[in-house]
Every structure is written in C-alpha cells, then in structure tokens.
C-alpha positions as CSV (number, residue, x, y, z in Angstrom):
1,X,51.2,103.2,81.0
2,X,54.3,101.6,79.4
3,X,55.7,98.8,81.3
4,X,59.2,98.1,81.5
5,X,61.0,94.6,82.0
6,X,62.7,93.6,85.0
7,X,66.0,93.2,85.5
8,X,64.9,89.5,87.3
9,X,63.8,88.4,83.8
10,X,66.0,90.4,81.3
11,X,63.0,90.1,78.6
12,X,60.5,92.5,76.6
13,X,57.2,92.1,77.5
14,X,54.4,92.7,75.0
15,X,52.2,95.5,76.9
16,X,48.7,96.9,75.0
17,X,50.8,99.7,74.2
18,X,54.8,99.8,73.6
19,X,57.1,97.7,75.3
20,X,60.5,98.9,75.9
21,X,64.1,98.0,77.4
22,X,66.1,100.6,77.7
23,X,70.2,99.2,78.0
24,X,73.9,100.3,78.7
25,X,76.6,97.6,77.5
26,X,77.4,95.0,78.3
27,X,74.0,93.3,78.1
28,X,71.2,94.9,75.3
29,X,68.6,93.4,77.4
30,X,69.2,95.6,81.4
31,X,66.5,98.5,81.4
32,X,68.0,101.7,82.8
33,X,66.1,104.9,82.7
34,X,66.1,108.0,80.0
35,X,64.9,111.6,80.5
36,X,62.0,112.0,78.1
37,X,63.0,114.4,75.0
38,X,61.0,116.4,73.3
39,X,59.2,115.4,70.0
40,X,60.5,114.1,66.8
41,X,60.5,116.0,63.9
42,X,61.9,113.6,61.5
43,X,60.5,112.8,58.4
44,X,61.3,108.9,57.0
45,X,61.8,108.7,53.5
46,X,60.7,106.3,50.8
47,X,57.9,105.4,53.3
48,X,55.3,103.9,50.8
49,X,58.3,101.9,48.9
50,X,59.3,101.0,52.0
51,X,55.8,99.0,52.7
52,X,55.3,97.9,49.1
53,X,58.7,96.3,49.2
54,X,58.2,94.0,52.3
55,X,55.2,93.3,51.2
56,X,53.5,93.3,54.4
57,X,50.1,92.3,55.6
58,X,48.1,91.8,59.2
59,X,49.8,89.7,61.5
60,X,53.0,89.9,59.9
61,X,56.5,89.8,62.4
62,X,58.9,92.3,61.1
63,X,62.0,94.3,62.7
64,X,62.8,98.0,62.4
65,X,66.7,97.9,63.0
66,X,67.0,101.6,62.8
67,X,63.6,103.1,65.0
68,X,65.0,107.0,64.9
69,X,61.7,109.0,65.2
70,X,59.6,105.9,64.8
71,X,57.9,106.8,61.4
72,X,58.6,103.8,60.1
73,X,58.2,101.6,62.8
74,X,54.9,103.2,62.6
75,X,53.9,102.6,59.1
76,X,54.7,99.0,59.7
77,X,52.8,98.4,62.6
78,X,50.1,100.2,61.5
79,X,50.0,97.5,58.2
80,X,50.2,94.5,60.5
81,X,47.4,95.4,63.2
82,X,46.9,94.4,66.8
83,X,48.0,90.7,65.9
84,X,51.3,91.5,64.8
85,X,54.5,92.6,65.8
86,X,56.9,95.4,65.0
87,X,60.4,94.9,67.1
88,X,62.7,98.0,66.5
89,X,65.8,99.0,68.0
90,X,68.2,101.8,67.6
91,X,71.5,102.5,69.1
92,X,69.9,106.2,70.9
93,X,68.7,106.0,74.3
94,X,67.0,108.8,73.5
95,X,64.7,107.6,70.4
96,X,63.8,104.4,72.5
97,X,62.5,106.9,75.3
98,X,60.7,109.2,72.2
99,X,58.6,105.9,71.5
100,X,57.2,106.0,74.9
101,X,55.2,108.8,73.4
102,X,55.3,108.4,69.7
103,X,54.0,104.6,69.3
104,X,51.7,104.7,72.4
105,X,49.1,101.7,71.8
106,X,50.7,100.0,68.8
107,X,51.9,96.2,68.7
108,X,55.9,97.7,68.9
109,X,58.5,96.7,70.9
110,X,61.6,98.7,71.2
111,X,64.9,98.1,72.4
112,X,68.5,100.3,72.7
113,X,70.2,98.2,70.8
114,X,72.8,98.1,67.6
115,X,70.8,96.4,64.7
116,X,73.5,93.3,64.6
117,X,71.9,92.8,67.8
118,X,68.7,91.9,66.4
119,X,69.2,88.2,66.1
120,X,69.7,87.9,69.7
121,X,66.7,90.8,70.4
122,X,64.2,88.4,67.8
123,X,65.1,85.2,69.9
124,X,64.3,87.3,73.4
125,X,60.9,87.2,72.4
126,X,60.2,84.2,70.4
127,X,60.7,85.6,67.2
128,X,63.2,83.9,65.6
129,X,62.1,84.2,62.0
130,X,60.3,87.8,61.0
131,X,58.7,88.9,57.4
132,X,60.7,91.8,56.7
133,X,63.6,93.6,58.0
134,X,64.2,97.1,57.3
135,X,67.2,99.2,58.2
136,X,67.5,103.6,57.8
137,X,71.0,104.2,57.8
138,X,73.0,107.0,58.9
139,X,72.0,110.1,61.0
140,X,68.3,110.8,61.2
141,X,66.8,114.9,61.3
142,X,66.6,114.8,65.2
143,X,70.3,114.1,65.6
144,X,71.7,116.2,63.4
145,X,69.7,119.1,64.3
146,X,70.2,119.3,68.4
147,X,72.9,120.9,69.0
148,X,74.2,119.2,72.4
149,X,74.5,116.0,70.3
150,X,77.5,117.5,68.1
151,X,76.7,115.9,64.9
152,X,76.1,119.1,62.7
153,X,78.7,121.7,62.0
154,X,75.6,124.7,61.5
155,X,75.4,125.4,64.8
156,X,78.3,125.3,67.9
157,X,78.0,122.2,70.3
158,X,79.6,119.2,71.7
159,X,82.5,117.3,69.7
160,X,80.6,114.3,70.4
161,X,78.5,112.8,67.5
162,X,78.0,109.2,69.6
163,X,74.5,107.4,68.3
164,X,74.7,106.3,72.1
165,X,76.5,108.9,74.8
166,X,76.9,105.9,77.0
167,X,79.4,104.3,73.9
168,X,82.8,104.4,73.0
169,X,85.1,107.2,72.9
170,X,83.6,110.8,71.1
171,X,85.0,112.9,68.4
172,X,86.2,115.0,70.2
173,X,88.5,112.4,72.4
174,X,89.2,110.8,68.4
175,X,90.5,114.1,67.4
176,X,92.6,114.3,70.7
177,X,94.2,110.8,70.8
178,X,94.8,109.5,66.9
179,X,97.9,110.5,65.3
180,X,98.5,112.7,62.3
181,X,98.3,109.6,59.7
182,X,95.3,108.2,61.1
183,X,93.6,111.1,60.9
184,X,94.3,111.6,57.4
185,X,93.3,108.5,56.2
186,X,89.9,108.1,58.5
187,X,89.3,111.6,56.7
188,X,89.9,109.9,53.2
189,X,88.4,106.9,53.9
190,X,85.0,107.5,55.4
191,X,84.7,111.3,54.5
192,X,86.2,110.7,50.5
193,X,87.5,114.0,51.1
194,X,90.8,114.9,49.0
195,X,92.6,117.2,51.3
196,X,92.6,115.1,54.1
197,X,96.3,115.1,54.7
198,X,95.8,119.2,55.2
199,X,93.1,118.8,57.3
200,X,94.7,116.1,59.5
201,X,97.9,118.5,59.9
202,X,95.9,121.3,60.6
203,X,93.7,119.9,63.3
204,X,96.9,118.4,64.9
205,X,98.8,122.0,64.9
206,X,95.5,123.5,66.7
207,X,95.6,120.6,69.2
208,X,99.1,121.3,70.2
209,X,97.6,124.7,71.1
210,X,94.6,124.1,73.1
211,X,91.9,121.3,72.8
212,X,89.4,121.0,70.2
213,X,86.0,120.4,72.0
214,X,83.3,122.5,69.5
215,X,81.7,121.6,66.5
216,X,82.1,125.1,65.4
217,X,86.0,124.9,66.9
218,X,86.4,121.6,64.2
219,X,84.2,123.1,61.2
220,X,86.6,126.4,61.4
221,X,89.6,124.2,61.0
222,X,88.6,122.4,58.2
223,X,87.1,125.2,56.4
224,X,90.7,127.1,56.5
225,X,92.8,124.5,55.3
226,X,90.7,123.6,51.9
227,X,92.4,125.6,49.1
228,X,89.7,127.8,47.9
229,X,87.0,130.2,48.9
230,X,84.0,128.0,50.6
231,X,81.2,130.3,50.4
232,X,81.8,128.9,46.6
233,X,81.6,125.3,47.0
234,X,78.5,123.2,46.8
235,X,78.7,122.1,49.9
236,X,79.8,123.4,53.4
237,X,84.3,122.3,53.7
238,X,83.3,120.7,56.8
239,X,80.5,118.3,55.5
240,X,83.0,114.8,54.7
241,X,85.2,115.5,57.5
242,X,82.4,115.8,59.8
243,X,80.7,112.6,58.1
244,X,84.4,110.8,58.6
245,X,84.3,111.4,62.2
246,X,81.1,110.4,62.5
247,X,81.0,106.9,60.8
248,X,84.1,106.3,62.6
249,X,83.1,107.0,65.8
250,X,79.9,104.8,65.6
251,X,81.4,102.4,63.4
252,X,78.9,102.4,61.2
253,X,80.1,100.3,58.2
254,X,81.9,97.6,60.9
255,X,77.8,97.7,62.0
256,X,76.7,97.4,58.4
257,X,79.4,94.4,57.6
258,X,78.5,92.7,60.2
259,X,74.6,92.8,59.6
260,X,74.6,92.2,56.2
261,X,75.7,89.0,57.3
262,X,73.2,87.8,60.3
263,X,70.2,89.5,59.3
264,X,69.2,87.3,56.5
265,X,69.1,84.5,59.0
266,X,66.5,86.1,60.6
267,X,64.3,86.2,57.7
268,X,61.3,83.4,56.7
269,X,61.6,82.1,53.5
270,X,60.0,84.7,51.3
271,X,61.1,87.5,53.9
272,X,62.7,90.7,52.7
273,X,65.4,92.7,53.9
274,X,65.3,96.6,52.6
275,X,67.9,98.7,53.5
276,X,67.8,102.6,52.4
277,X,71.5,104.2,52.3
278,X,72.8,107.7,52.0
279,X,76.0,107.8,50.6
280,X,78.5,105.3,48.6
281,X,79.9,103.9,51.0
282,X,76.5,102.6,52.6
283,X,75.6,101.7,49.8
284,X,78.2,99.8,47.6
285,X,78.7,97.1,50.3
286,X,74.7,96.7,50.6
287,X,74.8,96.0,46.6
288,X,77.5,93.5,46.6
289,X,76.3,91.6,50.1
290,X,73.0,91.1,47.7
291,X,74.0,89.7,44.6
292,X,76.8,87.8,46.2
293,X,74.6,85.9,49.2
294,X,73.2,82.7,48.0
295,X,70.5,83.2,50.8
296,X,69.1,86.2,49.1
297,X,67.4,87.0,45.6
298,X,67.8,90.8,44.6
299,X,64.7,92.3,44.1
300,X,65.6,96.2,43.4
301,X,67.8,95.7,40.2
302,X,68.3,99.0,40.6
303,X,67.9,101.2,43.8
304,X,64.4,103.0,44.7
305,X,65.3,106.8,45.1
306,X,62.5,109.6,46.0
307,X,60.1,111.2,44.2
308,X,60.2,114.7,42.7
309,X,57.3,115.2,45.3
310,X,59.2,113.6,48.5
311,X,62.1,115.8,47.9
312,X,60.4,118.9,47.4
313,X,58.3,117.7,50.9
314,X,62.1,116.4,52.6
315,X,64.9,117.7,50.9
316,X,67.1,115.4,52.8
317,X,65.6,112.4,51.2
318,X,67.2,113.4,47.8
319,X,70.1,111.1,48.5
320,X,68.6,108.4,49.9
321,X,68.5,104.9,47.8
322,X,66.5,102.0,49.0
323,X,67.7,98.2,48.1
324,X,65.4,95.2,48.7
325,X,66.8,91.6,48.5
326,X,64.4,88.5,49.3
327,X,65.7,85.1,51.5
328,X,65.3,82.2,49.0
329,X,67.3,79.9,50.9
C-alpha cells in the first residue's frame, strides 16, 4: 500500500515501498490525487553511463530531477539498496502517479515537482546534501506518444503540450494570445527554425479565421508555409515549431538556468551532477554552466552519446548527449 503525506504535516514519508506527494502550485509539498495511467513504455538512455558516472554505491542519497517512466530512478535505487535513498521528482502528475506502480518496494520517494525545486524537496526530508544528481531533459516516449497530451504532431490531439495540465497557459492559448512578432522569434529562438516569420504570419491569418485547437490543425499550417515539398525533407516541417512551442510553454531552459545554478549546492563534496540533453540549446548552456562554476570540476571533456547498440534498441536516444561535472568546492 503506498502511503501518502498529510496535508497536517506537508512532508514525504519514507514508506517500505514508494512514498509520494502529489502537488498543484502554489506549494510542491500539498498531496492531491491522480487517476492512475496506464504503463510506461519509455526506455531511458545512456542508462549504464548514467550509473558509472555518479559513481554510486549502497546507501548512497541521490536525486532523480527528471523521474518520467522511472527507469532511471530505478537503476539508481536498485545500486543503493534498502539503505539508501532515491528522491525524484518530475513536473507530470501523471509520472508521479505511474510510480505507484512502477517502483513498488524500492527506497524512492517521488514528488510533482519542477527540478529547481529539489533544494527545497532534499531539505523536506533531511537530505540536504545527496551523492549524485541526475537530470533527463526534454520530453520523454510516454508524452510524446499519447495523443490527449498534444505534444506530437503524428497523430491529431490537444494543442496543449503542458509537462503539468494544472500549469500555465497551453499552446494552444500561446498560439491564440502572442502577437505576430513574438511568434516569430519564439519560433526562431527555441525551434532554430529559419522561416519562422512565414510560419508566424501564417498561423496568425488562420487564427483570424477560426481557432487553432489541434495538433494536426498547427502541424498543417506549418507544413504549408515552408517553401518546398516536405515529403522531401529529413524531418517532418512541423518538428522545430512544435519543439518551439513546447520549450516555451514549459519554460524549459528558464528551468535549466535556474538549476544549473542551485543544484550544485545540493551536492557533497565529491558528488556529481549528470545531465543528458537533446538538442543545442539544452546542451550549450549545460557546457558553459560546467566549466565556468568554480564549484564544479568537469568530468565528461566531451559529452557521452549512445552506443551503435542503444540506438539500434531506442532510436530516440541517437541525440542524446550526457555531461557529468563533479562539486569540488
């Protein structure tokens, strides 16, 4: 049975299997309930460098900032046994309720929760100070392949593309509400996509007509105003736009910013803090935070990237470049 904290305490409790809080802003620490979704099907990547990297061992105190499906969250708690502790958050109600399930009767606790909340999560339970900290970025398998969640422009759902529905405006209310301009360069920005100013014009000209509420709705837009044929390109038209929207949305590299900057606190001396990004833009400021911090000692001159073998097992780990950095001061 997984226990729950109560709102008379605000805290998570260590159970013999998962603990969990499950919370709506303002506070990270008030439970509220979940519907129970259905299993995870994501596969983590760079797993094993993952685990060589922090260099873990039993009893060890670490933090999964980025719990998704759990798999890491498992591997780690699985490499510091019944007298350590794995604390993971993630910013989905819905992968906080999946670990119900998925980490049943291993030393976890789990939290809803953006990773720059860990600090305040690690001192909620006395954990001030963890060996490793390891953060997943971006969108994990289970998000961008359910449909209701609006993330993925292959199949027709929800504009909505929230890590948390309980958060900030969606895409489709983005679309609705920023101006031409800011539309454009959010497009340019996050998405690095060239023809932004084409896409931004022609996703205002629809809006004048009727709403844009569908993923399909958005990905039709943007494939029709890129020059070109797109059953040519190498990847689907809509791909940067839809990644624009997204990162904005969930203000993912405001999140990254700001953690690059409190996380190391939370290490020991002789912690490490991995990070695996997907694209540029996750990982350029993740390169520069770790040769430029005085508390921290690169330790990946050069990022980890998957194996001939992962890729062919998870083609969606192709991208993915791991960065480990170790708190010297």
């Amino acid at each position: 049975m997984i226990e729950v904290s109560q709102p008379a305490n605000m805290g998570l409790r260590k159970t013999s299997t998962v603990s969990k809080v499950l919370a709506p802003r303002p506070s990270p620490l008030t439970p509220t309930p979940y519907p129970m979704p259905t299993p995870r099907v994501h596969i983590p990547v760079l797993s094993a460098e993952v685990l060589a990297g922090l260099r873990l061992s039993p009893g060890d105190r670490v933090a999964d900032g980025t719990l998704g499906a759990g798999g890491h969250t498992r591997s780690m708690a699985e490499v510091v046994g019944k007298e350590g502790l794995v604390v993971s958050v993630d910013r989905d109600p819905e992968a906080v309720a999946a670990a119900e399930v998925n980490l049943k009767g291993l030393p976890v606790m789990v939290a809803v929760a953006n990773y720059t909340e860990l600090p305040e999560i690690l001192a909620e339970v006395k954990q001030p100070k963890v060996k490793g900290i390891l953060l997943d970025l971006g969108l994990s398998s289970d998000q961008l392949d359910a449909r209701e969640r609006g993330f993925s422009f292959q199949q027709d759902g929800p504009l909505d593309m929230r890590f948390n529905p309980e958060e900030g405006g969606s895409a489709a209310e983005w679309i609705a509400q920023s101006e031409e301009k800011e539309l454009a360069d959010l497009i340019y920005q996050y998405g690095e996509e060239r023809f932004s100013r084409r896409i931004a014009r022609a996703i205002v000209q629809r809006r004048q007509e009727q709403p844009i509420r569908t993923t399909g709705e958005l990905a039709q837009i943007v494939r029709r105003a890129i020059p070109g044929n797109p059953r040519a390109a190498k990847i689907d038209p809509a791909t940067r736009t839809f990644q624009a929207l997204r990162i904005a949305v969930n203000d993912e590299l405001g999140s990254l910013k700001k953690a690059l900057r409190v996380l190391p606190d939370c290490l020991e001396r002789g912690g490490r803090l991995a990070i695996i990004s997907f694209h540029s833009l996750e990982d350029r400021p993740v390169k520069e935070a770790f040769r430029s911090d005085e508390r921290l000692q690169v330790i990946t001159k050069k990022p980890m990237t998957a194996s001939e073998e992962e890729i062919a097992r998870n083609p969606r780990s192709r991208s993915a470049k791991l960065r480990i950095a170790e708190r010297i001061a």
